[in-house]
KOLPASE-74986 format. One line per field, with one value per residue (C-alpha): residue in one letter; x, y, z. Coordinates in steps of 0.1 Angstrom, whole numbers. Layout:
N
bakol = [A,...];
u = [X,...];
v = [Y,...];
w = [Z,...];
//
This chain:
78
bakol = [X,X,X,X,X,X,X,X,X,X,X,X,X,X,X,X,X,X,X,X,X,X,X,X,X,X,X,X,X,X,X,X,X,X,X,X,X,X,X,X,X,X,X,X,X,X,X,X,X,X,X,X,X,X,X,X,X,X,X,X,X,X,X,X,X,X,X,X,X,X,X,X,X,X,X,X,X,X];
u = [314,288,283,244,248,227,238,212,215,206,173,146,126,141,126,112,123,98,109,87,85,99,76,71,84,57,58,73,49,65,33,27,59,55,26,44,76,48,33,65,76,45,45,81,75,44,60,96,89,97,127,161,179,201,198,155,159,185,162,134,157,165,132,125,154,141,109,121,146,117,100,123,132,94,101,130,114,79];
v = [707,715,693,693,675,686,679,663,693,721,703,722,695,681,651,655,628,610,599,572,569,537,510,492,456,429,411,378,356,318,300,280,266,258,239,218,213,201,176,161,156,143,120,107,103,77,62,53,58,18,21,31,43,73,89,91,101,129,136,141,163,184,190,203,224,238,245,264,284,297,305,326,341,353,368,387,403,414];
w = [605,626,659,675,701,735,767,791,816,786,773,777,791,822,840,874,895,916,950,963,1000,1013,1016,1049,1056,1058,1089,1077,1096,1100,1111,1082,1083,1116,1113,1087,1103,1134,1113,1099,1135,1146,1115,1121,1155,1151,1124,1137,1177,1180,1159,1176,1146,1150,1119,1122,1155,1144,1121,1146,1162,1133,1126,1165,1161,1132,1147,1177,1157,1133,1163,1176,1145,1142,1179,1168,1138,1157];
//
């Protein structure tokens, strides 16, 4: 019995291999989310100002926390 069988480095035809050059990282810019993390504080804040309730004012607090950390997250990557 015969066997024909070709190994991949003998064919005739070999395929080139195209290297593609590493494409550069956007500059993830956070501003939109900013901008809406701003208006839900802003929001929360005329809403429930009056209203001494620890868990809207933790919330208020999350939210500024947020805000600053995405800021300096958008330092670190410039």
């Amino acid at each position: 019995m015969n066997n024909l069988s070709w190994s991949k480095e003998s064919t005739p035809k070999k395929t080139i291999e195209k290297e593609e050059p590493p494409k550069p990282k956007k500059k993830i810019s956070y501003k939109k989310e900013i901008e809406d993390l701003e208006k839900v504080k802003s929001r929360l804040k005329e809403k429930y100002e009056v209203f001494a309730i620890n868990r809207i004012s933790n919330a208020i607090l999350e939210v500024e926390t947020a805000i600053q950390n995405l800021k300096k997250q958008e330092y670190y990557d410039a």
